[in-house]
N, C-alpha and C positions, 0 to 999 in steps of 0.2 A: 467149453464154449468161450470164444471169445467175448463178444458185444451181447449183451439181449435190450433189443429196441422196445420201449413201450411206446406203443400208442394209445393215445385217449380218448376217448369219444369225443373231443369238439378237434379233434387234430387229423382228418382223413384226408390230408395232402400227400399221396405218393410222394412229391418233389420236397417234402419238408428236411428240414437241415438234419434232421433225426438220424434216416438215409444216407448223409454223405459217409462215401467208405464202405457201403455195406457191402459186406461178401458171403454169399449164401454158402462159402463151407466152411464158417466159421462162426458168423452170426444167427442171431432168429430174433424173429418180429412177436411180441407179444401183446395181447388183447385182453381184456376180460369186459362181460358185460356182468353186473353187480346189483342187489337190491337196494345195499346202501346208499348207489348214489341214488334214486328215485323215491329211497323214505328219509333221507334226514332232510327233506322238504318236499312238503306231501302233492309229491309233483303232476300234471296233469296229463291222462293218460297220452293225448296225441304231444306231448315232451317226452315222454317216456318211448312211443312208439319210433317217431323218427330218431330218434339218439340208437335204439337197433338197429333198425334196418337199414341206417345209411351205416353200423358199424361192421354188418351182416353183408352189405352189398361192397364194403372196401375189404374185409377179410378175403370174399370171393376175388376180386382184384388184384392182391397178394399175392395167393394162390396159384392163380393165373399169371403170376410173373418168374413162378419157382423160386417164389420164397418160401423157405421155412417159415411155420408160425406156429406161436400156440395159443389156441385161441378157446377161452373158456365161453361157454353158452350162459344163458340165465338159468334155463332151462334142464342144463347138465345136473343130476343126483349131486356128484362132487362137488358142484358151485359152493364157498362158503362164504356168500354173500357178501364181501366188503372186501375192498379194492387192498387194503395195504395187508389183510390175511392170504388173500390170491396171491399176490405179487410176492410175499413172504414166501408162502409154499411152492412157487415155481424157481423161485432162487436156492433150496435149497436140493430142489431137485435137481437144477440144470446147472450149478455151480458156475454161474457166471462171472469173468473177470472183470467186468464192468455192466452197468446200468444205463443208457444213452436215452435221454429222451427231451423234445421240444420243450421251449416253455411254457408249464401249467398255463389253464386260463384260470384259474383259481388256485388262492392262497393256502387253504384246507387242502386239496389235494400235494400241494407240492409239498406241504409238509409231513403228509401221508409217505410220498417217495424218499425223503430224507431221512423219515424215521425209519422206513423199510431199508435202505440203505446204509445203516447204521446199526442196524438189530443183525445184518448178515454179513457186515463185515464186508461191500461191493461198493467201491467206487461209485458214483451220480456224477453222469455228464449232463447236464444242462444245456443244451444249446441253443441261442439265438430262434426266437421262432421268424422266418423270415417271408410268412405270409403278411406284416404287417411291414409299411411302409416308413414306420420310424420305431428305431431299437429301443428299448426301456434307456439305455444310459443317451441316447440322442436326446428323449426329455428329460432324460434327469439335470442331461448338459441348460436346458433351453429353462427348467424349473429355476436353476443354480440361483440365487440374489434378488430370488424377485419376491417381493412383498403381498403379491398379489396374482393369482395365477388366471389369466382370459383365455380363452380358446379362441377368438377370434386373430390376438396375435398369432397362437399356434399354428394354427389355418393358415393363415399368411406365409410364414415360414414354411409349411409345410407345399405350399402354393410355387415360391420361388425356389424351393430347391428341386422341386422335380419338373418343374416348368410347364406348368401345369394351366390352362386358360391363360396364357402370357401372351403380348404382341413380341415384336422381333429385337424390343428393347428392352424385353424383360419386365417390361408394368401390365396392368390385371387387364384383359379385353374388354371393352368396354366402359372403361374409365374407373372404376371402379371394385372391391373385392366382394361385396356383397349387396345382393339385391335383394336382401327382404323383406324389402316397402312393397314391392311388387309379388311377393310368394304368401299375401294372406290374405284370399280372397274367398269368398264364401259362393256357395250355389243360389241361384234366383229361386223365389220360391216355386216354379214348375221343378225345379231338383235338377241333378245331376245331369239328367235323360239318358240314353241308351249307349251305355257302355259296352267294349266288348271283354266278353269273361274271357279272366285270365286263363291263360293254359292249367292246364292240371293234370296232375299225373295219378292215371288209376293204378291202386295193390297191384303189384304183381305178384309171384309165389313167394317169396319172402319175405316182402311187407305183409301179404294176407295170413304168412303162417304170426311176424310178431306182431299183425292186432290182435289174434287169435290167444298169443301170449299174454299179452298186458290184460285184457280185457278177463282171461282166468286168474292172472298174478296177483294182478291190484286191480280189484273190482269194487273196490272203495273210495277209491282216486277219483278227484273231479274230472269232468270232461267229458266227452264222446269221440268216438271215434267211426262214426259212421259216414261222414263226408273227409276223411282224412285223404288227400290227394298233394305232397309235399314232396317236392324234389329231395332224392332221396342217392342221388347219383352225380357226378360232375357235368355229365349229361344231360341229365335232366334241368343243373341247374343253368347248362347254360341253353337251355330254349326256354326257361325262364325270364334270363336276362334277356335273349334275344324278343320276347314278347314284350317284357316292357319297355325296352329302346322303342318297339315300332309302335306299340299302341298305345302308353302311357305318361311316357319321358316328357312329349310335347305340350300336356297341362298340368304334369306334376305339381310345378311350381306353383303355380296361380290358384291351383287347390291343395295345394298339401296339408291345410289347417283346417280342410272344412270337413264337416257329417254330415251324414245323411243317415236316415232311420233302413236299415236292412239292407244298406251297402257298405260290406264289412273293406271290401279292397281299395275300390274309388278308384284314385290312378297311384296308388303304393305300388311300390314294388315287390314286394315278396318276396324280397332277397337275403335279409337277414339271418332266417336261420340258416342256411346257402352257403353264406358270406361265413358265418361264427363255427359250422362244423367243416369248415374249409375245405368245402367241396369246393368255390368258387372262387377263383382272386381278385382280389380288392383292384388291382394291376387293371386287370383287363375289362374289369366293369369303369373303371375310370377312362380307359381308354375309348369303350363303346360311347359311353357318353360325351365324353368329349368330340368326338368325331360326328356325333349326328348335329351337334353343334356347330362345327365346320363344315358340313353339308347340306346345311341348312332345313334338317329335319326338325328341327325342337330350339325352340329360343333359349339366351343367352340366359336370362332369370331360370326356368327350368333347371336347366344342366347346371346353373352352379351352384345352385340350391343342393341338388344331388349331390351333387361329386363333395358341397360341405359337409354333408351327413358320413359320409368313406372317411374322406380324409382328415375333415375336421372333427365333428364331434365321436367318431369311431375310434379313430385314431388318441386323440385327446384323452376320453376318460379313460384309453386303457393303461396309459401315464400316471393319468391322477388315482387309478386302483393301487400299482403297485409303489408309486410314492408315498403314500398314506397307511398303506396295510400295515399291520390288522389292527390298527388303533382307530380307521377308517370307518369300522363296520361298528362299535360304538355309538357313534357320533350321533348329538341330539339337542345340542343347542337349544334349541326352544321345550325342552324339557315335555316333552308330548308322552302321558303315558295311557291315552285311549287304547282298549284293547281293538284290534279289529274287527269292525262288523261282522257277525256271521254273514250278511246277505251278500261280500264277497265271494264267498263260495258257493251260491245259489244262485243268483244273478235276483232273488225275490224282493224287488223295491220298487212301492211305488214313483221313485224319480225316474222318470222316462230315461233321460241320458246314461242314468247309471243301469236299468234294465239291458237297454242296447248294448253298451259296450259291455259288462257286466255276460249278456246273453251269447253274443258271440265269443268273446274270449271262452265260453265254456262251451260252444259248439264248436270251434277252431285249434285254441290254442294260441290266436292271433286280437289284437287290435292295434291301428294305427298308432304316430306315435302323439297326435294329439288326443287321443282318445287315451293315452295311457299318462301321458300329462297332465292334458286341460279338464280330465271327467273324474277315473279311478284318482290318480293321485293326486288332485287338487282337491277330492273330500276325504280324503287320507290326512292331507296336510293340512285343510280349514278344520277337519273335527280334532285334531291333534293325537292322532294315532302313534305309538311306538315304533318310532322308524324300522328298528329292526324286524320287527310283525309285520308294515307292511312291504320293507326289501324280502322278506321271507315268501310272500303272496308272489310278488313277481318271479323271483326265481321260480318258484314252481309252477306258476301257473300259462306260461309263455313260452312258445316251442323254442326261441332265438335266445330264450336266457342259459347265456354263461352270468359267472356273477361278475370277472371284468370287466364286461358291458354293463351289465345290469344296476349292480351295487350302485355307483358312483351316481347313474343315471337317477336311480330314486333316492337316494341317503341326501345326494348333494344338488342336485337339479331339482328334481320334484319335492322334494319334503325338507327341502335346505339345514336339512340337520347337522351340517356341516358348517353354516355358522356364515356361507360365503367363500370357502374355501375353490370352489368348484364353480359357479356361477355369480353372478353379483347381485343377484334381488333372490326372493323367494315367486313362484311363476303362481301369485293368487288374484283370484278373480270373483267376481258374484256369479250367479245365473245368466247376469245378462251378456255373459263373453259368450256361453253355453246357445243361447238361444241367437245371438247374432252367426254364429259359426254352425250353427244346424238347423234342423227342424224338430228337433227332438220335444222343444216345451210347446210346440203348439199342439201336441197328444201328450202333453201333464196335467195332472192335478194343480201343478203346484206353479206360480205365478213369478218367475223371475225378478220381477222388479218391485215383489216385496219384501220387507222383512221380518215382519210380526205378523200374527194373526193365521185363523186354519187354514188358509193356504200359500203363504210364502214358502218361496225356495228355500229349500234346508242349504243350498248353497250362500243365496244371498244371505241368509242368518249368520250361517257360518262366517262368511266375508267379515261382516261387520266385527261380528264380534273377535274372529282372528287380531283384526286391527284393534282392538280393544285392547285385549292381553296383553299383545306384544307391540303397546305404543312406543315403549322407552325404547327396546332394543332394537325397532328400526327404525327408530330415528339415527339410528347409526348406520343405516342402507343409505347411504347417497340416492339410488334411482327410488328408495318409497317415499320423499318426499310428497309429490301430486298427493299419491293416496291418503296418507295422512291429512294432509291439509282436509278431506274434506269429511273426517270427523266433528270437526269443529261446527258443524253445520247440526248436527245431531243434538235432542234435546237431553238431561238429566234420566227424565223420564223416559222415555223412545231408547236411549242403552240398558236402562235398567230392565227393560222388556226385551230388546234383542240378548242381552245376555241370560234371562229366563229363559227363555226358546230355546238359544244353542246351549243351555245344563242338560234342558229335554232331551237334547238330540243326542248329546253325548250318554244319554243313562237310558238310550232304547236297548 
């Protein structure tokens, strides 16, 4: 055999660079579906489910194109559960001259194929993965001498080189590159009103046979899988995308920070995990976007809100993943070594907000990404949890986590354990961000705008006293100025009781 292609499960792009050259009488396409990737983080079963069936429905595709393949099941007697023993024993069977495969979405894996390619003596071609719109060495070029890494320059760059929301002079439509003064708005309190549900795709025989699997495999695994309805096809994902162009693009923006109590979608898009098991390209969801904007379907703040999330923050942290690794996944700066709540994997707390998001993420496998910000990881990061515990909880617990996305998003965005590396403040808040951007605390127990006593927010407690701990070290955050300053307002007494409360909270 000449070539043997691996594919991965986040990489089911027929047109991926993997492909160029292939000649079915020469090459073959190889698969495996593995336990180890779904226990070395105790992943959730509707993660585990569509990572098959969308692996189960591109095999078929394959197939259908008269290619060779060989593709192990989970399911198979012979499986021997771990990705670089599979990958081993099919190279010494098929005595391949080479190894050809896209680039990992994780660090762990690629060194999994390295090892494997090195234990058998086969070549590793690595190629470009060229579903993303800038190469790891384009940022590595754009990282080169700077002191300081912004995503918003990123964005920008990434904005003028593909000309992207530009007038005919090359500057941002609208005067401006970003508009999100105008994308944080909250619902009145009659709520959201009468949205319409997003598409949804019922099991067909494949997805019904791998609920049927996980659900026997790993039946100890958080989650349900009884409303699982997740594009699972390039098909499916794109009347996906085509549903939220028409019916959710147009207030995206103006709500994309807000909750609501038992509106897990709102106007998201549900494109994520879509986008990450590259069913869908990033290309053409930029394109649709952009175009309802020149048609005048969906205003100018919306669409560019969106199209920063592709190009900017998607793009961005997967730069700042492979520039950083694996010294990256360490990172803890603020020294947090709380272990993780167990009611993370129950959803059981009396805090309304963390019930909700908390309650879906384990009926779905989904929450927004303020809700994975502003609720889970902002008491992640005021109780001072072990970063790694809780990047560990997202990867498993989220149908759209790769850990290139993911990691950076919580190590260095949400839990700033990075020091600053990746964003320039730490994104922390009291109760009262919580209850201005929901409805959640007016069904709590617990009273946002306290911080002592039996019913203050475990949030506001936590707030204060965050800034407490870590006075010195952000006084070296240029943007936590304001918030500091208004410790000073605070009595002797009144910290020595908000710091009693948050010991409490941390030794529940």
């Amino acid at each position: 055999m000449r070539s043997l292609i691996v594919v991965l499960g986040d990489q089911l792009d027929p047109e991926s660079s993997a492909f160029d050259g292939f000649d079915a009488r020469h090459d073959a396409v190889w698969m495996a579906e593995v336990a180890s990737e779904s226990t070395h983080v105790w992943s959730h079963k509707a993660r585990i489910a569509i990572f098959l069936s969308a692996m189960r429905h591109f095999h078929q595709s394959i197939v259908d194109r008269g290619y060779p393949i060989h593709y192990r099941r989970l399911d198979d007697p012979r499986n021997l559960g771990d990705l670089g023993a599979e990958l081993t024993a099919s190279c010494r069977a098929l005595a391949p001259r080479k190894i050809i495969v896209s680039e990992p979405g994780e660090y762990r894996v690629r060194q999994i194929l390295e090892s494997v390619a090195a234990a058998c003596d086969v070549p590793l071609e690595v190629r470009i993965d060229r579903h993303f719109l800038s190469p790891l060495e384009d940022f590595r070029a754009h990282a080169s001498g700077l002191k300081q890494l912004r995503m918003e320059f990123f964005y920008r760059e990434m904005r003028s080189r593909h000309r992207i929301l530009l007038d005919v002079k090359g500057k941002p439509i609208g005067g401006k590159w970003n508009f999100d003064e105008e994308n944080r708005g909250s619902f009145p309190k009659s709520g959201p009103g009468l949205l319409p549900a997003p598409t949804t795709f019922p099991p067909d025989a494949i997805t019904d046979e791998v609920i049927q699997l996980v659900n026997e495999r790993f039946p100890g695994h958080p989650g349900k899988l009884a409303r699982f309805d997740w594009p699972v096809t390039p098909a499916e994902a794109a009347q996906a995308l085509d549903d939220f162009i028409t019916h959710r693009l147009p207030l995206f923006g103006q709500f994309q920070d807000a909750m609501w109590t038992d509106q897990p979608h709102l106007y998201h898009s549900r494109l994520s995990s879509s986008l990450n098991l590259k069913l869908l390209n990033p290309r053409m969801v930029i394109e649709r976007a952009e175009k309802a904007y020149l048609e005048g379907h969906a205003p100018l703040a919306s669409v560019e809100g969106f199209i920063r999330q592709i190009i900017g923050w998607r793009e961005y942290v997967r730069g700042v993943y492979w520039q950083f690794m694996p010294d990256y996944l360490e990172s803890n700066v603020l020294e947090a070594h709380v272990p993780l709540p167990s009611f993370y994997w129950t959803g059981d707390t009396d805090m309304a907000c963390m019930r909700q998001s908390l309650g879906q993420t384990l009926d779905f496998g989904y929450a927004h990404h303020i809700q994975r910000l502003m609720v889970t990881g902002l008491y992640s990061l005021l109780l001072g949890v072990e970063p790694r515990a809780i990047h560990e909880w997202y990867l498993a617990i989220y149908i759209d986590a790769v850990e290139w996305v993911e990691l950076p998003n919580v190590i260095g965005m949400s839990q700033f354990a990075d020091g600053g590396r990746m964003s320039t403040k730490p994104y922390i808040a009291s109760g009262k961000y919580i209850q201005r951007m929901s409805n959640y605390c007016s069904r709590c127990r617990y009273d946002p705008a306290k911080s002592s006593g039996e019913n203050a927010c475990p949030f506001t407690t936590l707030y204060w006293d965050f800034l407490f701990r870590h006075e010195t070290f952000l006084y070296t955050v240029p943007r936590m100025e304001m918030q500091l300053r208004n410790i000073t307002r605070i009595s002797v007494a009144d910290k020595a009781t908000i710091k009693g409360n948050a010991s409490l909270l941390r030794s529940e």
